[in-house]
C-alpha positions as a Markdown table, in Angstrom:
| # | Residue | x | y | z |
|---|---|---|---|---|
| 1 | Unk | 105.3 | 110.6 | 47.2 |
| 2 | Unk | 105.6 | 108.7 | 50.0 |
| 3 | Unk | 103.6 | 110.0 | 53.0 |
| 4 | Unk | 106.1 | 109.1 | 55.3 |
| 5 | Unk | 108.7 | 111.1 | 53.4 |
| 6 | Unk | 106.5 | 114.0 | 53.0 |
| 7 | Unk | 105.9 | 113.9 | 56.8 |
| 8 | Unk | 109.5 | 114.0 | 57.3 |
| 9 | Unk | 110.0 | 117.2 | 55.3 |
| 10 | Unk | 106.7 | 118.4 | 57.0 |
| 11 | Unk | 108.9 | 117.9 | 60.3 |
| 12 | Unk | 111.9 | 119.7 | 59.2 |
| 13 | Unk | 110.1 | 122.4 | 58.0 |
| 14 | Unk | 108.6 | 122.7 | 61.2 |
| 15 | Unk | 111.7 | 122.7 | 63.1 |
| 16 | Unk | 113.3 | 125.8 | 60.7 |
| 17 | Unk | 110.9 | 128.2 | 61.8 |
| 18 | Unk | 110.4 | 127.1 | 65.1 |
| 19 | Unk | 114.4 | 127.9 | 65.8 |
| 20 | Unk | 114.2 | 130.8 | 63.6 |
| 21 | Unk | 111.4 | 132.1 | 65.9 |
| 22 | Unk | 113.2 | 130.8 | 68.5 |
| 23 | Unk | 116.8 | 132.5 | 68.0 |
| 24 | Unk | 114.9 | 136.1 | 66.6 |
| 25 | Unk | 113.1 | 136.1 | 70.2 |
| 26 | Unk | 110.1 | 135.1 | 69.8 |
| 27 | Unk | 110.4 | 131.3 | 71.6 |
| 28 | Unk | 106.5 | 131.9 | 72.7 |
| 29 | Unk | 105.5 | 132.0 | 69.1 |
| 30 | Unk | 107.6 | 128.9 | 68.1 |
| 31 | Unk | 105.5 | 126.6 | 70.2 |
| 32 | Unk | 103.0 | 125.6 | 67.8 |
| 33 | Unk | 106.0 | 124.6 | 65.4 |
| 34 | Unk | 107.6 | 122.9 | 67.7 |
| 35 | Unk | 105.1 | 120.3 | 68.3 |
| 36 | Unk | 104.2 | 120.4 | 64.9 |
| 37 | Unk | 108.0 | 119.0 | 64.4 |
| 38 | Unk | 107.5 | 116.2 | 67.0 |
| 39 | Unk | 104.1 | 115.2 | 66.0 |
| 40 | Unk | 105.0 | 115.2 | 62.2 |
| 41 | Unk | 108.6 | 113.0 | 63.1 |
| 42 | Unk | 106.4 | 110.4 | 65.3 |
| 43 | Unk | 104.1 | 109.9 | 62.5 |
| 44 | Unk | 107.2 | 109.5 | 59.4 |
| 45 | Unk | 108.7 | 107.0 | 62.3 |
| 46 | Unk | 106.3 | 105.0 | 61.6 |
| 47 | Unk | 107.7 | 104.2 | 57.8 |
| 48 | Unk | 111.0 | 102.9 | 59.2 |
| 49 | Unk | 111.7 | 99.4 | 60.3 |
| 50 | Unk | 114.8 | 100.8 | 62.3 |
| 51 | Unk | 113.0 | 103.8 | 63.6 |
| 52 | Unk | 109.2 | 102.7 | 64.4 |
| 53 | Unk | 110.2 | 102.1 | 68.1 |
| 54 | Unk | 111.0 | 105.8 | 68.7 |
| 55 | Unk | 107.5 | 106.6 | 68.1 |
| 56 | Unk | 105.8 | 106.5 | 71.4 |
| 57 | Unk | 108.9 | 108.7 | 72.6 |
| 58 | Unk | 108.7 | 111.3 | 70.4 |
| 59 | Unk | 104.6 | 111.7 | 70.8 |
| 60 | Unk | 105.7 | 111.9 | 74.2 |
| 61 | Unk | 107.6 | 115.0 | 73.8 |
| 62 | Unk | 104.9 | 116.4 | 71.6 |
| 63 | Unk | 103.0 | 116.1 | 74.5 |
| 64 | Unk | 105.8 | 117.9 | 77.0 |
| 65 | Unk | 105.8 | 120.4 | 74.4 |
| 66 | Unk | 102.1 | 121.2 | 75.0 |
| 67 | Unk | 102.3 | 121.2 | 78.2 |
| 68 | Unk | 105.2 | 123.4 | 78.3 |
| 69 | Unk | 103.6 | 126.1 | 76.4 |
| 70 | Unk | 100.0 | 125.6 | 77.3 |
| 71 | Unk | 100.3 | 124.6 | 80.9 |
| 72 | Unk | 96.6 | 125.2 | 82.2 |
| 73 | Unk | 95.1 | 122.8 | 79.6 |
| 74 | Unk | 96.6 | 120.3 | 81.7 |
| 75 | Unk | 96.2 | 121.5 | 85.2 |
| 76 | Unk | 92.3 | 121.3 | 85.8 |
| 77 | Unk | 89.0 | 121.6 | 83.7 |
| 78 | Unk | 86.0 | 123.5 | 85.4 |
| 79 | Unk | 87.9 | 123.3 | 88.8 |
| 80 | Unk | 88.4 | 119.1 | 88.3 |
| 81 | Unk | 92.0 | 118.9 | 89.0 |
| 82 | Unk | 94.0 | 116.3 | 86.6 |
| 83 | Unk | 96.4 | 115.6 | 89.5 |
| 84 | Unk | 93.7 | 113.5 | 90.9 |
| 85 | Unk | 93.9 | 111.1 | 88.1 |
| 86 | Unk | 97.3 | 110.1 | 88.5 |
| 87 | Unk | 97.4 | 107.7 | 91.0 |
| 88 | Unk | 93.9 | 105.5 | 89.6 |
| 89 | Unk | 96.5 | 105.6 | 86.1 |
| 90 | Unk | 99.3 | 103.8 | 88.0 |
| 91 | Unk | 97.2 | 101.1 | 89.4 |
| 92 | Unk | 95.8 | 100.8 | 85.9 |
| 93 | Unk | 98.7 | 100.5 | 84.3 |
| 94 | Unk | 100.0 | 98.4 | 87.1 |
| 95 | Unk | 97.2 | 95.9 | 86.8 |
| 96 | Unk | 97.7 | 95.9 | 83.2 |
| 97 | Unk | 101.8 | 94.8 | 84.3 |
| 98 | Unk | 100.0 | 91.8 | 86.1 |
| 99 | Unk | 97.7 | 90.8 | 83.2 |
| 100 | Unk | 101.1 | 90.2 | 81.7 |
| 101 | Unk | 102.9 | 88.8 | 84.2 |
| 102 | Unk | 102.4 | 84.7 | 85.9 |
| 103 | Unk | 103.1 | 83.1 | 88.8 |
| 104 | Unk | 105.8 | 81.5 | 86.7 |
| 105 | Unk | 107.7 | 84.5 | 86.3 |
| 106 | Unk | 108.5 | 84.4 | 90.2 |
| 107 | Unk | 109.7 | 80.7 | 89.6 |
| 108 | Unk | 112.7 | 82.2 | 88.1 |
| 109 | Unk | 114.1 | 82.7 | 91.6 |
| 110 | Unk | 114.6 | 79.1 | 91.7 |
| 111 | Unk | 116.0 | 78.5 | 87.9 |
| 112 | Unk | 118.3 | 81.1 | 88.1 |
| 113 | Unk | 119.1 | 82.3 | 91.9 |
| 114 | Unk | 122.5 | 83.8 | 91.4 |
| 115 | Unk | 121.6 | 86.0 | 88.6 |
| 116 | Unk | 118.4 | 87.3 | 90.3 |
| 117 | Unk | 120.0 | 88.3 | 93.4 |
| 118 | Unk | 123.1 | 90.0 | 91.3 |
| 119 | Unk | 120.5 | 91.9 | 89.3 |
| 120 | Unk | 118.1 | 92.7 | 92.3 |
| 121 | Unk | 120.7 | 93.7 | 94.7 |
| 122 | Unk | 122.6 | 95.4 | 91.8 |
| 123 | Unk | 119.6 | 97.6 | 90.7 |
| 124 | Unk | 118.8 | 98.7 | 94.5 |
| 125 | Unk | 122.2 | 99.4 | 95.5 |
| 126 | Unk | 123.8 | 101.1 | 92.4 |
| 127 | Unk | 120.9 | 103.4 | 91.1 |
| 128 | Unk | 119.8 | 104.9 | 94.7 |
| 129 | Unk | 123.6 | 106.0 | 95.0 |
| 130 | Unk | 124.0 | 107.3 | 91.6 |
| 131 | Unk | 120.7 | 109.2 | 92.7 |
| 132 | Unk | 122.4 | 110.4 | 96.0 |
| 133 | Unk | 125.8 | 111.3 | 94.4 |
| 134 | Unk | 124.2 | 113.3 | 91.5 |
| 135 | Unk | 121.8 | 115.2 | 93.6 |
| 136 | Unk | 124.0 | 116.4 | 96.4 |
| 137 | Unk | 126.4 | 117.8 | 93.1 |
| 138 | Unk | 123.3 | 119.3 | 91.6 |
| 139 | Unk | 123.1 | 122.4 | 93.7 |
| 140 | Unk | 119.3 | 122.3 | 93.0 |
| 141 | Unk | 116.5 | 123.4 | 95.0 |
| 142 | Unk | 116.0 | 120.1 | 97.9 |
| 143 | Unk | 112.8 | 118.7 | 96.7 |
| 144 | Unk | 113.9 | 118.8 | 93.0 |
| 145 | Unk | 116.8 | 117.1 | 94.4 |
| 146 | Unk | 114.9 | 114.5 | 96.4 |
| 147 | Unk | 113.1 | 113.5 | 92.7 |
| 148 | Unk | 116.7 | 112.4 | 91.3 |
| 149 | Unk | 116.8 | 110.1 | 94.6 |
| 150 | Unk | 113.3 | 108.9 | 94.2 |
| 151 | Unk | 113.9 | 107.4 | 90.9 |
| 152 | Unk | 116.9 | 105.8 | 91.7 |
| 153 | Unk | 115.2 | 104.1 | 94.5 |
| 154 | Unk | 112.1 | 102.7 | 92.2 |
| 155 | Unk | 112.1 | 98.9 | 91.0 |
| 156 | Unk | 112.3 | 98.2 | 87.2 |
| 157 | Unk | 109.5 | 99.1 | 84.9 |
| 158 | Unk | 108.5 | 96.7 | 82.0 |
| 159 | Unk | 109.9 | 98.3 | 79.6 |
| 160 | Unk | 113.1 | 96.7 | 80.7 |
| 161 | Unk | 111.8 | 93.5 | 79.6 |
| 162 | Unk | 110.7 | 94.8 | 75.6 |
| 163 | Unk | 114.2 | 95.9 | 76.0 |
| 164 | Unk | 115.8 | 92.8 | 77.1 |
| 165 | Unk | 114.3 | 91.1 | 74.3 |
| 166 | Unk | 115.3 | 93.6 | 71.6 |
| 167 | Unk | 118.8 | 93.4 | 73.2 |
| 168 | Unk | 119.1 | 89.3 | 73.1 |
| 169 | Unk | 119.2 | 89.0 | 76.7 |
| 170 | Unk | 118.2 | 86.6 | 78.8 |
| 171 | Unk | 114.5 | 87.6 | 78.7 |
| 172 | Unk | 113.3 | 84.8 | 81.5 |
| 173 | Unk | 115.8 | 86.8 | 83.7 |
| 174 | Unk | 114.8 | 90.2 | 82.6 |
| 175 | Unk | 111.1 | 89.7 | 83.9 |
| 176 | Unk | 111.9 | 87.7 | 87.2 |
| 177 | Unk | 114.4 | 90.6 | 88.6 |
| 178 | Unk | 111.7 | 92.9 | 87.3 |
| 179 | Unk | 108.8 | 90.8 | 88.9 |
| 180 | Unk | 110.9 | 90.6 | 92.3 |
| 181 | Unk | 112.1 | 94.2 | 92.2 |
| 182 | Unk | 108.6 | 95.5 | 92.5 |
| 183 | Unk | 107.3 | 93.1 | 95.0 |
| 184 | Unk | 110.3 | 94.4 | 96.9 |
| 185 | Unk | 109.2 | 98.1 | 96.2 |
| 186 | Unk | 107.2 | 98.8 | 99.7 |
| 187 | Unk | 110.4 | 98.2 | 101.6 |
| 188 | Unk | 113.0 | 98.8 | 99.9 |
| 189 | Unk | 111.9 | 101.8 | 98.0 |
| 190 | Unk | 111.1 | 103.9 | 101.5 |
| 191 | Unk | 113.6 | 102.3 | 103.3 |
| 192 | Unk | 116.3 | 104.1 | 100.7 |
| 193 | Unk | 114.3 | 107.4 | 100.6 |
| 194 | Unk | 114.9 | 107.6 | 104.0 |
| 195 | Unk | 118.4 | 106.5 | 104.1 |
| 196 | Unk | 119.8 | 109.2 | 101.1 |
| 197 | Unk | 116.8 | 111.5 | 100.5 |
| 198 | Unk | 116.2 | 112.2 | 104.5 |
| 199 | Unk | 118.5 | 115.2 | 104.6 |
| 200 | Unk | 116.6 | 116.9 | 101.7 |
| 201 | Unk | 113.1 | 116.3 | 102.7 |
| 202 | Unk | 110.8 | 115.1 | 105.2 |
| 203 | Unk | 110.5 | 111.1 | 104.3 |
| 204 | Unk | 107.1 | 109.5 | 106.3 |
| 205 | Unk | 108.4 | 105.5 | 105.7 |
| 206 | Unk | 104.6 | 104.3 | 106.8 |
| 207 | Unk | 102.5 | 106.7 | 104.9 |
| 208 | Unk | 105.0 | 105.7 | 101.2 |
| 209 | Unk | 104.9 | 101.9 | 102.0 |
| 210 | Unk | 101.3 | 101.9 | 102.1 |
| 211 | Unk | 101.4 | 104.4 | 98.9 |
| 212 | Unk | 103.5 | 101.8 | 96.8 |
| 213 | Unk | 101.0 | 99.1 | 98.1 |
| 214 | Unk | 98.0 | 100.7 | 97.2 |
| 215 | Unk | 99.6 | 101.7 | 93.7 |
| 216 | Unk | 101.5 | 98.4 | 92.9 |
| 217 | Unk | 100.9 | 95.6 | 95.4 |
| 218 | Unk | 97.5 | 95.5 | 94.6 |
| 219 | Unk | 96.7 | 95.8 | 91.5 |
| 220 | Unk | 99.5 | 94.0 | 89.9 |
| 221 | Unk | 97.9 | 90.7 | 92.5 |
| 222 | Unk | 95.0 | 91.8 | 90.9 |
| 223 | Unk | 96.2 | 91.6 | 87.3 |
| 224 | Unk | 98.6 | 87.9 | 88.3 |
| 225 | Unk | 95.0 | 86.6 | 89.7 |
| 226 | Unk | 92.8 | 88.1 | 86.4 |
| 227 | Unk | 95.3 | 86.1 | 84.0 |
| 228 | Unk | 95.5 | 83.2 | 85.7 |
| 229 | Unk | 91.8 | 82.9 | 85.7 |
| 230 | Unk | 91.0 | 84.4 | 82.2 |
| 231 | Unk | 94.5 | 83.9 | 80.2 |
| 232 | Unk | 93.5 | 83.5 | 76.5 |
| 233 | Unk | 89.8 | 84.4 | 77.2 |
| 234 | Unk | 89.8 | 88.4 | 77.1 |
| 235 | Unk | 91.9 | 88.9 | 74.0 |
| 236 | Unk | 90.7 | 92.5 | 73.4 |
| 237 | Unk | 92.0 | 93.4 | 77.2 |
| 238 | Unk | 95.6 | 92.1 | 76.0 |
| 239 | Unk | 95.4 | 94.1 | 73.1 |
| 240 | Unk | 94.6 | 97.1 | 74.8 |
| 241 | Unk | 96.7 | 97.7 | 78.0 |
| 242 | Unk | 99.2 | 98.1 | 76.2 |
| 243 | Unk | 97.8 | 100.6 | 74.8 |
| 244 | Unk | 95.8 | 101.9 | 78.3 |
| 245 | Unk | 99.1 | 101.9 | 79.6 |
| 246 | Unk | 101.0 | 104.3 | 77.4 |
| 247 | Unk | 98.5 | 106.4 | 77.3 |
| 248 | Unk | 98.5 | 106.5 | 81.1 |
| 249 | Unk | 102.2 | 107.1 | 81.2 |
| 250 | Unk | 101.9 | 110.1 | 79.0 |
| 251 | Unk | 98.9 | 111.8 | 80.4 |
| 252 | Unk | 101.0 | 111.3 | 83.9 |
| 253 | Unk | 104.4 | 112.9 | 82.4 |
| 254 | Unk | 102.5 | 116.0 | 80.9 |
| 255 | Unk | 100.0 | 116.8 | 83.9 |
| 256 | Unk | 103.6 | 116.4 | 85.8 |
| 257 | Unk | 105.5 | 119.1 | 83.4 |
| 258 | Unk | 102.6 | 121.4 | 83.6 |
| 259 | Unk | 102.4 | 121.2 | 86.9 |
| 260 | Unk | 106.6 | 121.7 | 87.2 |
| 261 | Unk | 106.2 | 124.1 | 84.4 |
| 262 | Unk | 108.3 | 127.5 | 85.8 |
| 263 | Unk | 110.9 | 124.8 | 87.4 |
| 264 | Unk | 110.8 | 122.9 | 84.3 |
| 265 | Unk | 111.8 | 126.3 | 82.5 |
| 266 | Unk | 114.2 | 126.8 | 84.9 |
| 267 | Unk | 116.4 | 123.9 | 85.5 |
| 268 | Unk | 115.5 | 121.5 | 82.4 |
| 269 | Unk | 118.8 | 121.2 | 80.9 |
| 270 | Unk | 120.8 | 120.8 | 84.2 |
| 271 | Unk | 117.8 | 118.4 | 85.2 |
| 272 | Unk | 118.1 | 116.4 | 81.7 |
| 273 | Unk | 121.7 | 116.4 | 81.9 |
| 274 | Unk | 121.6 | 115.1 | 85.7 |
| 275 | Unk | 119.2 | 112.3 | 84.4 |
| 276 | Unk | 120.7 | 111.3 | 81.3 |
| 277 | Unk | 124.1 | 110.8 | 83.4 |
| 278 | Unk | 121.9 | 108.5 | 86.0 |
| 279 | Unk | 120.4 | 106.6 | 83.3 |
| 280 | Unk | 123.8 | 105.7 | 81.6 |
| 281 | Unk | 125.9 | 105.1 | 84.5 |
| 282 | Unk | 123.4 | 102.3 | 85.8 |
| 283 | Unk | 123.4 | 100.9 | 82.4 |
| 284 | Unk | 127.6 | 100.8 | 82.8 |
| 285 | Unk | 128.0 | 99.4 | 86.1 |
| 286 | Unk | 124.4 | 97.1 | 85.8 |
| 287 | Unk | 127.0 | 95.4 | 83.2 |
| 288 | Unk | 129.9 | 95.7 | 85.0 |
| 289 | Unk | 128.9 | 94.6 | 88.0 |
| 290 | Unk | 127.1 | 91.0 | 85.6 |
| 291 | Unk | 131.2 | 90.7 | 84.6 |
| 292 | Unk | 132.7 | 91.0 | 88.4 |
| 293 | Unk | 130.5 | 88.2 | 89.1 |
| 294 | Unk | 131.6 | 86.4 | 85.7 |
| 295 | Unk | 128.1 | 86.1 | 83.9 |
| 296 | Unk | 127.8 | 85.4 | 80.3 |
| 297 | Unk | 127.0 | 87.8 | 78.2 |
| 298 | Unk | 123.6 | 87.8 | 77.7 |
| 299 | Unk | 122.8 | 87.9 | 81.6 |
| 300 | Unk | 125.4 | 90.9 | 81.5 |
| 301 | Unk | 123.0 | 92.4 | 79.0 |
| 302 | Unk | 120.3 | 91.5 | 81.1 |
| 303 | Unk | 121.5 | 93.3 | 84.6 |
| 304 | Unk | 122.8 | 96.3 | 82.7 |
| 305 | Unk | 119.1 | 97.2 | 81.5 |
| 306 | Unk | 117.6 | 96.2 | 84.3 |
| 307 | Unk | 119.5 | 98.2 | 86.7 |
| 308 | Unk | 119.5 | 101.1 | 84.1 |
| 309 | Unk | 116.0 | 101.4 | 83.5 |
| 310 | Unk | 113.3 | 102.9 | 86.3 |
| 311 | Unk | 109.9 | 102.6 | 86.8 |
| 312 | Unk | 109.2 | 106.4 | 86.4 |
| 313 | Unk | 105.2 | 106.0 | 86.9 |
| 314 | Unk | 105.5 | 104.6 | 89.8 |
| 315 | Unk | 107.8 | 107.1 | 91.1 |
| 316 | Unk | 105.6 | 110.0 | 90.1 |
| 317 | Unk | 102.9 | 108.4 | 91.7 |
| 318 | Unk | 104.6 | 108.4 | 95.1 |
| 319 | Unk | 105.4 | 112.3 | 94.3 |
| 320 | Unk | 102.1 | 112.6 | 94.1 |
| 321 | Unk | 101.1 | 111.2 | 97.0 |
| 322 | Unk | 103.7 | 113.1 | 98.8 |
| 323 | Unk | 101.7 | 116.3 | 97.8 |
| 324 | Unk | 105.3 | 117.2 | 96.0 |
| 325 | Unk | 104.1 | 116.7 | 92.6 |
| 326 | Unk | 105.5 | 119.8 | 91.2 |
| 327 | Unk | 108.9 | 119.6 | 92.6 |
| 328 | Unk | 109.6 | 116.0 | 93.0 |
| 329 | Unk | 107.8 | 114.7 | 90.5 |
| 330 | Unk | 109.9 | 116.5 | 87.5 |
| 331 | Unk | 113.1 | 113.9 | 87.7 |
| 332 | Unk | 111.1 | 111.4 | 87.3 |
| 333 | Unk | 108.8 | 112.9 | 84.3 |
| 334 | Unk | 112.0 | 113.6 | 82.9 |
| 335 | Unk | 113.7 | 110.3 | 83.1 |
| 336 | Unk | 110.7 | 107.8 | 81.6 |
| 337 | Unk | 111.4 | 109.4 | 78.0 |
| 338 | Unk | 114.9 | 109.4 | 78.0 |
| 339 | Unk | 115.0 | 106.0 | 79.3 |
| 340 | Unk | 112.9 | 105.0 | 76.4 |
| 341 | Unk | 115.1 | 106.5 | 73.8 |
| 342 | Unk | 119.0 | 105.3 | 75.7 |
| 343 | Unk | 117.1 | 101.9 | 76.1 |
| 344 | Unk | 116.0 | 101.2 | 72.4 |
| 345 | Unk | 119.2 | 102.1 | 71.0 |
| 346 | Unk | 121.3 | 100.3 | 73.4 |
| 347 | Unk | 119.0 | 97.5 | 71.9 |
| 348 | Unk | 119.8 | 98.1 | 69.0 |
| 349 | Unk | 123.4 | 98.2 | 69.3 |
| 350 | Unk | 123.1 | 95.3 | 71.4 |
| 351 | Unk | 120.8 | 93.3 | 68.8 |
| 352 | Unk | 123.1 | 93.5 | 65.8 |
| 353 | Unk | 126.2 | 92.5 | 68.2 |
| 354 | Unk | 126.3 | 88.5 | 68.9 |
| 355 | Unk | 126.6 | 87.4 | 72.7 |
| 356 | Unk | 128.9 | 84.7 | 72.0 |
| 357 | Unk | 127.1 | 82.0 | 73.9 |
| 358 | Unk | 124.2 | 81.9 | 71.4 |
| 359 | Unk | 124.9 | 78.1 | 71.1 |
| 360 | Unk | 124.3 | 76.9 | 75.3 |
| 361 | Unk | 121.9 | 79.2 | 75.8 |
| 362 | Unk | 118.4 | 78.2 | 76.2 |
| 363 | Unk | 115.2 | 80.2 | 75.9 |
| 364 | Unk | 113.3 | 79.6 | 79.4 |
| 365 | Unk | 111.3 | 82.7 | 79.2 |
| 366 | Unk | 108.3 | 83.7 | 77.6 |
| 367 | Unk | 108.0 | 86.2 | 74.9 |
| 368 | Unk | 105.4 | 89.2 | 76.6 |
């Protein structure tokens, strides 16, 4: 028999007695199962052309899982607290987002001016007030509140751009709004905390602009300088941040959900709901707002994603440098996965529907 197959009944064997546990009260029993269930389903993903790309998702909430039921795994080791970590991880990961990025990918600005500032101004005006709107109807405690802001205010994340490309969008575009979106980050980010997340919690402007420097400025010049000096020359450093950075972004999200753990237990479905809402509502009006302005499909496709989809690292990040890891940080934690799995199928809705202008357009990006 196919492993794959056998994995997959593995899974949904798991998953019976997990809910059977679950619904004959004993949900602290099921845990075991119900990461079994995830970890089993990530691994029979893998024997699915169509599927594959929901692997690194569903490890993810494996991971959540754990965390959720075994909370002081993830909290600190022999009095080393894991929280510590978290920022060094972003400006990994964010060093690895400038070993892929060029100085070309700024360039774009010039090639394509109307559709970057669309998409830029689009993403920084639409998501923050989706943020606002949803977290003043939430009725949740202010800091938990101030996390569904927080994300809304972020700049893309690269995932928008393996999105993009899965979705036959204008890729070149995808990674310049991107690229300018989180060189933008120090003032804009703080400058919109301030503005709709002021009357839940104290906002210090200075002390986050110098944050999203340390965490994104930096290393991402860093990782622009390290490829234009050693582009083609450290192969084994292309193949693995990728890697380095997935890894990063899960360890992040599950020291996070330990951390948030009770809250977590608490609020998580309003919280999921609240996010899953955000998420989808910047996808509709990113698009929307591509057709007011009478861009072609593809660019359409383009500014939906990118306004739809958050950098949720670097968000935590500022959470935890806010000392509000726990409370702040959970929206965030919470919105990376589900962005992951709205984003690839929208792709692949979007993949196997033709843009209609396949015919003038030309490619100017570059595959990353």
């Amino acid at each position: 028999m196919n492993i794959y197959k056998l994995l997959s009944g593995v899974a949904i064997l798991c998953l019976v007695v997990a809910l059977y546990l679950a619904v004959s009260g004993n949900l602290d029993q099921a845990g075991p199962f119900f990461i079994g269930f995830f970890l089993a389903l990530a691994i029979s993903f893998r024997g699915s052309d169509s599927l594959k790309g929901f692997t690194y998702t569903t490890i993810i909430f494996a991971a959540v899982t754990t965390a959720l039921y075994y909370p002081q795994y993830f909290q600190e080791f022999n009095g080393f607290k894991f929280a510590v970590l978290i920022t060094p991880l972003i400006q990994i990961i964010m060093f690895g987002m400038g070993t892929s990025m060029s100085f070309d990918d700024f360039v774009g600005v010039v090639k394509m001016p109307r559709g970057v500032f669309i998409g830029v101004v689009s993403h920084f005006l639409i998501m923050p007030l989706l943020g606002f709107t949803l977290a003043s109807v939430s009725g949740f405690p202010a800091e938990i509140a101030a996390g569904i802001i927080l994300i809304g205010c972020s700049p893309n994340g690269m995932a928008s751009n393996v999105i993009s490309y899965l979705a036959k969008a204008n890729l070149a575009l995808s990674i310049t709004i991107t690229a300018i979106s989180t060189m933008l980050a120090p003032v804009m980010t703080p400058m919109l905390m301030k503005l709709y997340a002021g009357a839940f919690i104290q906002i210090d402007m200075l002390h986050m602009m110098w944050d999203i420097v340390k965490m994104v400025i930096i290393p991402i010049g860093a990782g622009l300088i390290f490829n234009k000096l050693f582009s083609g020359k450290a192969k084994w450093l292309d193949d693995a941040m990728p890697l380095v950075s997935m890894s990063g972004i899960a360890f992040i999200i599950v020291i996070i959900t330990a951390a948030g753990r009770d809250s977590l237990l608490t609020i998580g479905p309003a919280l999921i709901g609240l996010v899953l809402i955000h998420n989808l509502l910047g996808y509709t009006l990113g698009y929307f707002s591509g057709k007011l302005f009478k861009m072609s499909e593809r660019d359409c496709r383009t500014i939906a994603i990118e306004v739809g989809m958050q950098n949720g690292g670097l968000a935590s990040g500022i959470a935890k440098e806010m000392g509000k890891m726990a409370t702040v940080g959970l929206a965030p934690a919470v919105f990376g996965p589900l962005m992951n799995i709205t984003g690839s199928i929208l792709a692949s809705y979007w993949h196997r529907k033709p843009t209609g202008d396949e015919e003038t357009y030309v490619e100017t990006g570059r595959a990353h």
